[in-house]
ROZA-954167 format. One record per residue (C-alpha): chain; z, y, x. Coordinates in Angstrom, 1 decimal. Layout:
<nodes>
+-----+--------+--------+--------+
| mol |     zz |     yy |     xx |
+-----+--------+--------+--------+
|   A |      Z |      Y |      X |
...
+-----+--------+--------+--------+
</nodes>
This chain:
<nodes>
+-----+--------+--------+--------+
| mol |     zz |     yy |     xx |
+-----+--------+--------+--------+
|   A |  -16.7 |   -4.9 |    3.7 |
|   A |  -13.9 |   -7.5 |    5.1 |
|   A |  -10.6 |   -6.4 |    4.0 |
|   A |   -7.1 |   -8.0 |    2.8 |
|   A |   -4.2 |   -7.7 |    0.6 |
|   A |   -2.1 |   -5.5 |    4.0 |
|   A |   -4.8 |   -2.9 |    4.0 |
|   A |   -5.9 |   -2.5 |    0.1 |
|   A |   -1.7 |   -2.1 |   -0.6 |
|   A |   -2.0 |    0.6 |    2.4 |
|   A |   -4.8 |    2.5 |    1.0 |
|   A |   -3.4 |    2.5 |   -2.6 |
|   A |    0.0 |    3.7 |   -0.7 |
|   A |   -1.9 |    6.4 |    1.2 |
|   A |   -5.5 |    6.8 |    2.2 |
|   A |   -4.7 |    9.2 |    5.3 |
|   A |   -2.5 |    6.1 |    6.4 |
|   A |   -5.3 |    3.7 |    5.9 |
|   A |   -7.3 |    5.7 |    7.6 |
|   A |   -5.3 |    6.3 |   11.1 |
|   A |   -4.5 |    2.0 |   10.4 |
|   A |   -8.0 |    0.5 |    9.5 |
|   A |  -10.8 |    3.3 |   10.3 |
|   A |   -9.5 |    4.8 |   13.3 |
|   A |   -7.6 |    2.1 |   14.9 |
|   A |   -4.9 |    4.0 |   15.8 |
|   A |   -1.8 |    1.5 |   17.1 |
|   A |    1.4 |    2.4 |   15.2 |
|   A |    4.5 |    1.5 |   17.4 |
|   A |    6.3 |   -1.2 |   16.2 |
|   A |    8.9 |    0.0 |   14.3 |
|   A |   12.3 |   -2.2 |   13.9 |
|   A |   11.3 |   -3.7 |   10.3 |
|   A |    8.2 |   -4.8 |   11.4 |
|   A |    9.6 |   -6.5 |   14.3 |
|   A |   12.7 |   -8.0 |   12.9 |
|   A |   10.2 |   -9.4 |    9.6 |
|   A |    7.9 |  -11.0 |   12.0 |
|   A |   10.8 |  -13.2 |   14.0 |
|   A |   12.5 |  -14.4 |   10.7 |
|   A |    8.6 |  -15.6 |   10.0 |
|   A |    8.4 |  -17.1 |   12.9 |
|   A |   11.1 |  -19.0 |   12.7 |
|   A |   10.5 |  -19.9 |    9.1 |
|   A |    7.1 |  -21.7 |   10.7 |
|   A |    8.7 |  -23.0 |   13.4 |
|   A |   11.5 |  -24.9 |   11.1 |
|   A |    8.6 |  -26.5 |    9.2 |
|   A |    5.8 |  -27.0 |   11.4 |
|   A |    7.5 |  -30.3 |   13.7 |
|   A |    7.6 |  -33.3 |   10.2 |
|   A |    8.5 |  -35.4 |   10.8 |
|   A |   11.0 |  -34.7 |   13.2 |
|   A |   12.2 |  -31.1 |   12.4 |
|   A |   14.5 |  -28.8 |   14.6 |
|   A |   18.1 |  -28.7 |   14.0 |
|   A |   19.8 |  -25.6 |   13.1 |
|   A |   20.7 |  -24.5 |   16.8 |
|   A |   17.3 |  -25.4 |   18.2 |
|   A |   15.9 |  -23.1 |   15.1 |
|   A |   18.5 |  -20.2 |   16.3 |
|   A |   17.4 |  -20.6 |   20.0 |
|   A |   14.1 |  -19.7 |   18.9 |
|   A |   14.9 |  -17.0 |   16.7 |
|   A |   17.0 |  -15.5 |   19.8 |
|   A |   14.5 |  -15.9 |   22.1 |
|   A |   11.7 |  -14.2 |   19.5 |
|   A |   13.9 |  -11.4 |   18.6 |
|   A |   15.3 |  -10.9 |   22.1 |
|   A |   11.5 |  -10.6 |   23.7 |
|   A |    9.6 |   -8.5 |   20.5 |
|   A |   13.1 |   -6.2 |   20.4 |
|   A |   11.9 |   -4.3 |   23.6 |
|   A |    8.5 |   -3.2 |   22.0 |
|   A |   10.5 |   -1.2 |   19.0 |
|   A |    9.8 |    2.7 |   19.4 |
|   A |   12.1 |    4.3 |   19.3 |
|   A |   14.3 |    1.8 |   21.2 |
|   A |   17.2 |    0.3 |   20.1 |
|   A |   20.2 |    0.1 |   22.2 |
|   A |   22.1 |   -3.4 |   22.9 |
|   A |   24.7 |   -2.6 |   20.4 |
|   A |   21.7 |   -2.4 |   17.5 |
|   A |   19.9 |   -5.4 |   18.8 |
|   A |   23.2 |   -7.7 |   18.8 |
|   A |   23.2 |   -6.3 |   14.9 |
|   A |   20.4 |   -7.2 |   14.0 |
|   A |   20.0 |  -10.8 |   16.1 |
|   A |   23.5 |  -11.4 |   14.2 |
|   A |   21.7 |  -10.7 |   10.5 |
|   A |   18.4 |  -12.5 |   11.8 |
|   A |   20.9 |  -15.9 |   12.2 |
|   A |   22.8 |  -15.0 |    9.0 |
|   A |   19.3 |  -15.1 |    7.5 |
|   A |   18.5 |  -18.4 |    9.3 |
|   A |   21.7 |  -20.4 |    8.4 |
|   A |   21.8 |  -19.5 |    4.5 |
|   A |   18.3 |  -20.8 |    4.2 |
|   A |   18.8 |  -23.7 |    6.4 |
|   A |   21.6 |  -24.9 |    4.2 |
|   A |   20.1 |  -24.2 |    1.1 |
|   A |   16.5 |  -25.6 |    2.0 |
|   A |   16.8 |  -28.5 |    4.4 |
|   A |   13.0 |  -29.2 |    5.5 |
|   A |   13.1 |  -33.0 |    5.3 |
|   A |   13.1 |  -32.2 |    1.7 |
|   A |   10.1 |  -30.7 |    1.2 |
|   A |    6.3 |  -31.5 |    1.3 |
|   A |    5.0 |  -28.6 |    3.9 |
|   A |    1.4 |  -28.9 |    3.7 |
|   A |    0.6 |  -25.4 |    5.9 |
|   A |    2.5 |  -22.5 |    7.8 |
|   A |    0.9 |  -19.1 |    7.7 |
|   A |   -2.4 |  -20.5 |    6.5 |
|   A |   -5.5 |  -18.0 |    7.3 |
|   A |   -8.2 |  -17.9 |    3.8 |
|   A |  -11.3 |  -16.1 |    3.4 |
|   A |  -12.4 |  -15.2 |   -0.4 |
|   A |  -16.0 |  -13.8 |   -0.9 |
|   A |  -16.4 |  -10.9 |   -3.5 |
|   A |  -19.4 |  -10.7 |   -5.3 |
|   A |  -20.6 |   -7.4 |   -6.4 |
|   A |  -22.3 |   -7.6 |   -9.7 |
|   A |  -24.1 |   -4.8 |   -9.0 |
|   A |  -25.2 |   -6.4 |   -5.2 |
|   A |  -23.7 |   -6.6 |   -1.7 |
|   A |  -20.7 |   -8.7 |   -1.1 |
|   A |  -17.0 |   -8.5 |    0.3 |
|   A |  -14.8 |  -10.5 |    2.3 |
|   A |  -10.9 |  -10.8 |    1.5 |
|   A |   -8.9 |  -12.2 |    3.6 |
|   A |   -5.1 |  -13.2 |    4.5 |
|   A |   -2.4 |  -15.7 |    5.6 |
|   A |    0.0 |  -17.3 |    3.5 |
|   A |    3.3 |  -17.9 |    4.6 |
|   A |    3.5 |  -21.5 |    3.2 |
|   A |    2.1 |  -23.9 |    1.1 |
|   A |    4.5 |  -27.0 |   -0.5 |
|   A |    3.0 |  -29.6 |   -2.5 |
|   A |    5.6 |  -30.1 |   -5.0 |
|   A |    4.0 |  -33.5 |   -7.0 |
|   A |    0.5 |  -34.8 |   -8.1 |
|   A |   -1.4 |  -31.9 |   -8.6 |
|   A |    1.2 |  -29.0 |   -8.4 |
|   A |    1.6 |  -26.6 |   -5.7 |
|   A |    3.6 |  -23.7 |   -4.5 |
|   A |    2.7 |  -21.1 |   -2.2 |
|   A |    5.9 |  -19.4 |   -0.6 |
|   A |    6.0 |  -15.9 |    0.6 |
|   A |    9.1 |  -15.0 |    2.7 |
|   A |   10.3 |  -11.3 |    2.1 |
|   A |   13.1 |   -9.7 |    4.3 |
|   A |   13.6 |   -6.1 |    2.8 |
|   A |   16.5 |   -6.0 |    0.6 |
|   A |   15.4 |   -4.6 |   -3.0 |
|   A |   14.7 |   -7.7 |   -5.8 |
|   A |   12.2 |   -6.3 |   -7.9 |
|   A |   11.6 |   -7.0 |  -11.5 |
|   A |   10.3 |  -10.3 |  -13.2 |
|   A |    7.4 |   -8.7 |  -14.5 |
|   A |    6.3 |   -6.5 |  -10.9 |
|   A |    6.3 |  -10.3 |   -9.7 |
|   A |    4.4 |  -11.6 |  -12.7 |
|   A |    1.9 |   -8.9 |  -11.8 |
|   A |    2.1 |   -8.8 |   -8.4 |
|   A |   -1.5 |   -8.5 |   -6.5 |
|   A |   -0.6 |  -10.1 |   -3.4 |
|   A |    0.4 |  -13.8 |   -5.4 |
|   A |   -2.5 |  -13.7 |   -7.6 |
|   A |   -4.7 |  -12.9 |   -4.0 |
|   A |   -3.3 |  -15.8 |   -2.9 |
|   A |   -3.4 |  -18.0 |   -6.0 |
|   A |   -7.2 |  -16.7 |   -6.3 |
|   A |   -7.7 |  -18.3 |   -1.8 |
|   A |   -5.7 |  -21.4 |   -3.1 |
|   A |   -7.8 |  -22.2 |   -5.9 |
|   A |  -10.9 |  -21.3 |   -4.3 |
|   A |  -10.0 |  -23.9 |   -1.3 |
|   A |   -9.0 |  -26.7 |   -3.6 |
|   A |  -11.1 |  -26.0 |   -6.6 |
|   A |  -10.1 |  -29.3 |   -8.5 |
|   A |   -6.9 |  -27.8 |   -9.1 |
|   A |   -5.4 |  -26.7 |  -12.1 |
|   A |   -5.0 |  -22.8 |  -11.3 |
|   A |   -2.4 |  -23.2 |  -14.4 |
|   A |    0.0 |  -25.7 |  -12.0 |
|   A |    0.1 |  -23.4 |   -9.1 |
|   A |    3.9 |  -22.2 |   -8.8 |
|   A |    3.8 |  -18.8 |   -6.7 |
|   A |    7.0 |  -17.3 |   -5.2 |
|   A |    8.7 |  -14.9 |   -3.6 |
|   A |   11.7 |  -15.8 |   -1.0 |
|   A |   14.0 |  -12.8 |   -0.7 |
|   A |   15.7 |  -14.1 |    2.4 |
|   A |   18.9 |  -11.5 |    2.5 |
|   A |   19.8 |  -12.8 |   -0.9 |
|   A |   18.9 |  -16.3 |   -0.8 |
|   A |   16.7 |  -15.5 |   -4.0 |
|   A |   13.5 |  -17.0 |   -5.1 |
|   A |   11.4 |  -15.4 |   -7.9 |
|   A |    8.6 |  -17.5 |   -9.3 |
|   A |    5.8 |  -16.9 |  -11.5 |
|   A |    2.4 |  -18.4 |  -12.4 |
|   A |   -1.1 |  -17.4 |  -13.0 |
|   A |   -3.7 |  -18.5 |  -15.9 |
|   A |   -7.1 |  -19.1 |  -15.4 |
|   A |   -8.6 |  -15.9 |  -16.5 |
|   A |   -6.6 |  -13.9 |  -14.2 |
|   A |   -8.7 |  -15.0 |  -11.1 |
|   A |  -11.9 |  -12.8 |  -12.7 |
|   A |   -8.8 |  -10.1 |  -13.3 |
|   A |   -7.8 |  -10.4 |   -9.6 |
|   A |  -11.1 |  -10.1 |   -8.6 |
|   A |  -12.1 |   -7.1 |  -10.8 |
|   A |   -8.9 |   -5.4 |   -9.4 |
|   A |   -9.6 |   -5.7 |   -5.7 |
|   A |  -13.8 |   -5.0 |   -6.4 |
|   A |  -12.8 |   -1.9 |   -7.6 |
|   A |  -10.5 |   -0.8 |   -5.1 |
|   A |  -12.9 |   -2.1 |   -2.2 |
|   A |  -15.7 |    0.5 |   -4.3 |
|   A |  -13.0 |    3.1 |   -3.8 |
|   A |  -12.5 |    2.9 |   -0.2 |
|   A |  -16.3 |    2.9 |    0.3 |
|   A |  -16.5 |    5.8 |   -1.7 |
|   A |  -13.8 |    7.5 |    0.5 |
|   A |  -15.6 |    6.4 |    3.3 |
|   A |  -18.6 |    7.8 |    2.8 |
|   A |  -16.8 |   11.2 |    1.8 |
|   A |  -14.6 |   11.3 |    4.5 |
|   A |  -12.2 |   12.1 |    1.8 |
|   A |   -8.5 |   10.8 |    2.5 |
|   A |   -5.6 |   12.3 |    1.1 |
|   A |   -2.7 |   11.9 |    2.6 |
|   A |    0.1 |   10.9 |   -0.1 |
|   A |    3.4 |   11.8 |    0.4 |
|   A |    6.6 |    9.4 |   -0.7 |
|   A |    9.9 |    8.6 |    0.7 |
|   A |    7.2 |    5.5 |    2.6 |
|   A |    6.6 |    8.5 |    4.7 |
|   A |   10.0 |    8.0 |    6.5 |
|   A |    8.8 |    4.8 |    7.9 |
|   A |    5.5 |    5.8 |    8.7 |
|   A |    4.5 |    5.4 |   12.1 |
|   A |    1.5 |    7.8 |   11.9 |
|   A |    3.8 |   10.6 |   10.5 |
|   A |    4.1 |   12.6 |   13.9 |
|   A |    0.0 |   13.2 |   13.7 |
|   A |   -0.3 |   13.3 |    9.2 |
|   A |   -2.0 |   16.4 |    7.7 |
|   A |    1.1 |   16.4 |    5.8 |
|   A |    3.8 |   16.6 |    8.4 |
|   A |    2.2 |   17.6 |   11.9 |
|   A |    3.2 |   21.3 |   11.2 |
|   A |    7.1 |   20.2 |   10.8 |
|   A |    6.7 |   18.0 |   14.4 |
|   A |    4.7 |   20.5 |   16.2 |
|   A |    6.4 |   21.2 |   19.9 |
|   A |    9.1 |   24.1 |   20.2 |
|   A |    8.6 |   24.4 |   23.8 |
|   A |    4.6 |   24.7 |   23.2 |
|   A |    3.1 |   28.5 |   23.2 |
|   A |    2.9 |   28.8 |   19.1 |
|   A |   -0.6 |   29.4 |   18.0 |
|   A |   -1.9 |   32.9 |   17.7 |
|   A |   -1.2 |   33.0 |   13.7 |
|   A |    2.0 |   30.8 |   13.7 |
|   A |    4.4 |   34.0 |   13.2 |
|   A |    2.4 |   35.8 |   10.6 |
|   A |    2.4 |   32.3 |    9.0 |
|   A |    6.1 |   31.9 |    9.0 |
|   A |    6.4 |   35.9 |    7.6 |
|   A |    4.2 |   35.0 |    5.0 |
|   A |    6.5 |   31.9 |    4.4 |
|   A |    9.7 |   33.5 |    4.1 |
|   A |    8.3 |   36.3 |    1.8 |
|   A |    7.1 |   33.5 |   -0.3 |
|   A |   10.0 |   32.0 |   -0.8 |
|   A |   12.2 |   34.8 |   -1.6 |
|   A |   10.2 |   35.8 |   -4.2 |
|   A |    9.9 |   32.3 |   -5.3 |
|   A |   14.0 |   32.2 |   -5.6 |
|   A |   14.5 |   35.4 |   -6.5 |
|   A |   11.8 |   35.1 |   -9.6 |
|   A |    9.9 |   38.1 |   -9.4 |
|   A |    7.1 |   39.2 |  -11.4 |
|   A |    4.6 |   40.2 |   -8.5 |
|   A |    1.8 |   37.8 |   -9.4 |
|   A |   -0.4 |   40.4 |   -7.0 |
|   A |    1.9 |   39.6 |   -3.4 |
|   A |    1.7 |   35.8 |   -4.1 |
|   A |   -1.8 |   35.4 |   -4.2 |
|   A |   -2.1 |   37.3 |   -1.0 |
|   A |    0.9 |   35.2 |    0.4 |
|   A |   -1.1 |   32.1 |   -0.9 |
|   A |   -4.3 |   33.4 |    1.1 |
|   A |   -2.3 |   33.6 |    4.4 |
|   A |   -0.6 |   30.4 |    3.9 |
|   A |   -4.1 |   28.7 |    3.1 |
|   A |   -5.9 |   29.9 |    5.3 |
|   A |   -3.6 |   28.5 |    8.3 |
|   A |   -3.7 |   25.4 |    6.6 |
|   A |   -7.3 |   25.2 |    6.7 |
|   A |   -7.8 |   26.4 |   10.1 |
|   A |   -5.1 |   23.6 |   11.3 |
|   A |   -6.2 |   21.1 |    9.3 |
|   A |   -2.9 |   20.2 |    7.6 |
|   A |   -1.9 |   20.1 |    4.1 |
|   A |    1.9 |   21.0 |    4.6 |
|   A |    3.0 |   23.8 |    6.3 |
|   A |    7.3 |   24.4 |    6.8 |
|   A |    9.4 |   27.3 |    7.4 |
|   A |   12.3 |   27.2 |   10.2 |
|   A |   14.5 |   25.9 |    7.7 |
|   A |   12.0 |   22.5 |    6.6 |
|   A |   11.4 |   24.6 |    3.7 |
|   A |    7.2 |   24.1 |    3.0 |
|   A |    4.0 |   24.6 |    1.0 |
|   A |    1.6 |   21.8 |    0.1 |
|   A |   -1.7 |   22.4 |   -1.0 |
|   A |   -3.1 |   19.9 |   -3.3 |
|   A |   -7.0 |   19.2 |   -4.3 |
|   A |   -7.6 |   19.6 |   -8.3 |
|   A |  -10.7 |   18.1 |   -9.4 |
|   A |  -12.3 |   17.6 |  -13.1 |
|   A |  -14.1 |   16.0 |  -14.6 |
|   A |  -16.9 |   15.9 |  -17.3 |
|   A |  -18.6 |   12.4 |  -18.6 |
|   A |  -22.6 |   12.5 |  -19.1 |
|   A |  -22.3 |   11.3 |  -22.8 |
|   A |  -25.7 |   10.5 |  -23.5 |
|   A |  -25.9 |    8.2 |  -20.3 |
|   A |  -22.7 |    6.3 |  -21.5 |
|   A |  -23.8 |    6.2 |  -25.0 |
|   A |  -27.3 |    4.2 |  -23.7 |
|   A |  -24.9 |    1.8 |  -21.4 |
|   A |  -22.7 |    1.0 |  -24.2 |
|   A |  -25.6 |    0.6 |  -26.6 |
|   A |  -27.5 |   -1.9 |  -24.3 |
|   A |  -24.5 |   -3.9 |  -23.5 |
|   A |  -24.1 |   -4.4 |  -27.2 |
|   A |  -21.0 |   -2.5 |  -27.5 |
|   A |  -21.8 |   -0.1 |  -30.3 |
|   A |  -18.2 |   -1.1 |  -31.5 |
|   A |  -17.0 |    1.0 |  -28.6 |
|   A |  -19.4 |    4.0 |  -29.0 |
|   A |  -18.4 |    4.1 |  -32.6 |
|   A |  -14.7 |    4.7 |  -31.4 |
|   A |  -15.6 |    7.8 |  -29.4 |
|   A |  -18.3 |    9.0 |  -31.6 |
|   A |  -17.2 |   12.4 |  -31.0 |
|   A |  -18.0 |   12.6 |  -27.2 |
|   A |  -14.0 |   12.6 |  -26.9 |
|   A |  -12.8 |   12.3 |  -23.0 |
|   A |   -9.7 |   11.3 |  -24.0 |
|   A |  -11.1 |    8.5 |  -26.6 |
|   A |  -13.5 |    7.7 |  -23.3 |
|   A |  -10.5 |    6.5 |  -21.3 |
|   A |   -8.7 |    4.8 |  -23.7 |
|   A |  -11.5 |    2.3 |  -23.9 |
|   A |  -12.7 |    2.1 |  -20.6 |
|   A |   -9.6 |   -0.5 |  -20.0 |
|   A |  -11.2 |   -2.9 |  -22.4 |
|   A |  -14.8 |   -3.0 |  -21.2 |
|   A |  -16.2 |   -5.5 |  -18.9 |
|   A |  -15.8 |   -4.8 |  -15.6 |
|   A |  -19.8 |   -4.1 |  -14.7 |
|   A |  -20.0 |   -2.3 |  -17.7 |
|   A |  -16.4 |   -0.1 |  -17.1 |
|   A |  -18.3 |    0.7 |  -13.4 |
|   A |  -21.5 |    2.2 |  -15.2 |
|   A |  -19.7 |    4.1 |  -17.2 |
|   A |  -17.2 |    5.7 |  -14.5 |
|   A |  -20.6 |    6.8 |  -12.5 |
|   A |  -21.7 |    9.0 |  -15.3 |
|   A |  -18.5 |   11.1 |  -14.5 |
|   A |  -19.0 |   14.3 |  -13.0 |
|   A |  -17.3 |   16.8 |  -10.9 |
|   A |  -16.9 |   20.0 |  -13.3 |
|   A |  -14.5 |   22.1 |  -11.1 |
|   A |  -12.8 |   21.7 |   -8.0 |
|   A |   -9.9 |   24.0 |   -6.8 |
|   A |   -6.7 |   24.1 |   -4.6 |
|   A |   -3.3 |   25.2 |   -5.5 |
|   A |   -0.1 |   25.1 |   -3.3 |
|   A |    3.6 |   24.2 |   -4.4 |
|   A |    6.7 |   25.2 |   -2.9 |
|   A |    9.8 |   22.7 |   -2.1 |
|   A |   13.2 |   24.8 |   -1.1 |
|   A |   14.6 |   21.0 |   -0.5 |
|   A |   14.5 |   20.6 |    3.6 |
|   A |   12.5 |   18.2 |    4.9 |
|   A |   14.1 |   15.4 |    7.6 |
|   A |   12.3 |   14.2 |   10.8 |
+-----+--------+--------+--------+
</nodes>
């Protein structure tokens, strides 16, 4: 599989959203972040990518004007002039603070938005293909670099989310894989939050590149697992509000369906059912016997719609939810531990505990952790629904 950091983070985030992105190929409309992020970028290249003679500051505006101004009539939906000025205005705001504070002649630029490709060997066989673009490489002195990432959303997070933060040690993995003389230890890897004028740094040792590795393995196994099982949920967050694919998700299509369409043939007995649901919900009632027939109605529109979220007139709604369980096949994991020489851990869930089970499997070796998760087995499998009385917004 080829992959990269953009659609692993958007599978993890939601699999019905990687699936419309990367499986599908369904083009999102651009959508003002994505827009405005991409001509600060291209800006931040174009002030570093003319050593020795870089732009001034008003030839860097003029090209950050003429990028916004161009990309700003592809947003959907479209902003009117009063919005664009805005945000050209914070674009330039963004431009200046960084200008001052990081003149270009004073750095060692050694790429802009530098393309890498990482093979993935799977220990088990086949191989992968990560790859990605860096938004800048500096070489700060004999043998110690930084790679830059510029950021344009507004929330600082935490030392330690940058300290583990996949997307760095992806690209500290590429850097050291293209320049493997270097000391993975004197690799400085930050993160430019441009609307504060803040970097966060951090560093990697050398053990982490196996770590990084393991990590994205196993969510590249995941993916191919979903794959081949069609299976992808579609995960609900307040991400959803800047979701592109919303309009069409399983969890949301219901509340965006057309009012002047014909409703379909069960759409009123469906919206009964939903507002006797609910008032038994609020009013607390003991009648365990109406519910479950409710519950029938509700999931049986939901099934012949294929959505997982159905709403009332008042963005009241129901989600269903898929519970699964699992059972291990202890005497298969006991032989795996056994021949890896790990009695150590079989001694520590002697028992046949699940629970022991998974507090181990985040110490064994990652081949090893891999046999042992395919001896888990599906033990029951069921549905159940939840209620929200909190109105949903388009």
């Amino acid at each position: 599989m080829r992959t990269s950091y953009s659609n692993i983070q958007t599978f993890k985030q939601c699999p019905q959203k990687f699936k419309f992105q990367v499986i599908d190929k369904i083009k999102a409309p651009k959508t003002v972040h994505t827009v405005f992020g991409s001509s600060v970028h291209a800006s931040m290249k174009y002030m570093f990518s003319h050593d020795p003679v870089f732009p001034t500051l008003d030839e860097i505006l003029s090209n950050f004007k003429e990028t916004w101004g161009s990309s700003a009539q592809k947003i959907v939906p479209a902003l009117d002039n009063k919005l664009i000025s805005i945000y050209e205005e914070s674009g330039k705001s963004i431009i200046k603070n960084f200008y001052k504070n990081n003149p270009p002649w004073n750095f060692s630029v050694v790429d802009t938005e530098s393309k890498f490709e990482v093979p993935i060997e799977d220990p088990n066989g086949g191989g992968h293909v990560l790859a990605g673009i860096i938004d800048r490489i500096d070489k700060i002195s004999d043998g110690v670099y930084e790679i830059i990432d510029y950021k344009t959303n507004r929330r600082l997070p935490a030392q330690n989310a940058v300290d583990g933060d996949l997307q760095m040690s992806i690209y500290h993995m590429a850097l050291n894989r293209r320049w493997p003389s270097l000391d993975p230890a004197k690799i400085k890897l930050s993160l430019y939050f441009l609307k504060h004028g803040e970097k966060l740094s951090s560093s990697r040792e050398v053990s982490s590149i196996t770590a990084t590795k393991d990590a994205v393995l196993s969510t590249i196994k995941q993916m191919e697992k979903n794959i081949a099982e069609n299976t992808f949920p579609a995960i609900t967050s307040i991400l959803c509000d800047y979701c592109a694919y919303k309009p069409i998700c399983p969890a949301w299509k219901h509340f965006y369906k057309k009012t002047d369409a014909p409703p379909a043939p069960d759409e009123n007995q469906l919206q009964q059912a939903l507002q006797e649901y609910f008032a038994i919900k609020e009013s607390e009632t003991n009648n365990d016997k109406r519910v479950k027939d409710l519950q029938s109605i509700i999931k049986a529109y939901m099934e012949a719609h294929k959505v997982d979220r159905v709403f009332d007139e008042r963005g009241y709604y129901v989600s269903k939810k898929l519970q699964q369980r699992f059972k291990y096949d202890f005497e298969k994991v006991k032989a795996i531990l056994t021949g890896a020489n790990l009695m150590d851990k079989w001694n520590a869930i002697l028992e046949a505990d699940e629970k022991k089970l998974k507090e181990i499997m985040v110490s064994l070796p990652s081949p090893i952790r891999d046999q042992v998760a395919a001896q888990k087995n599906l033990s029951k499998e069921f549905i159940t629904l939840t209620a929200s009385t909190k109105p949903a917004k388009k």
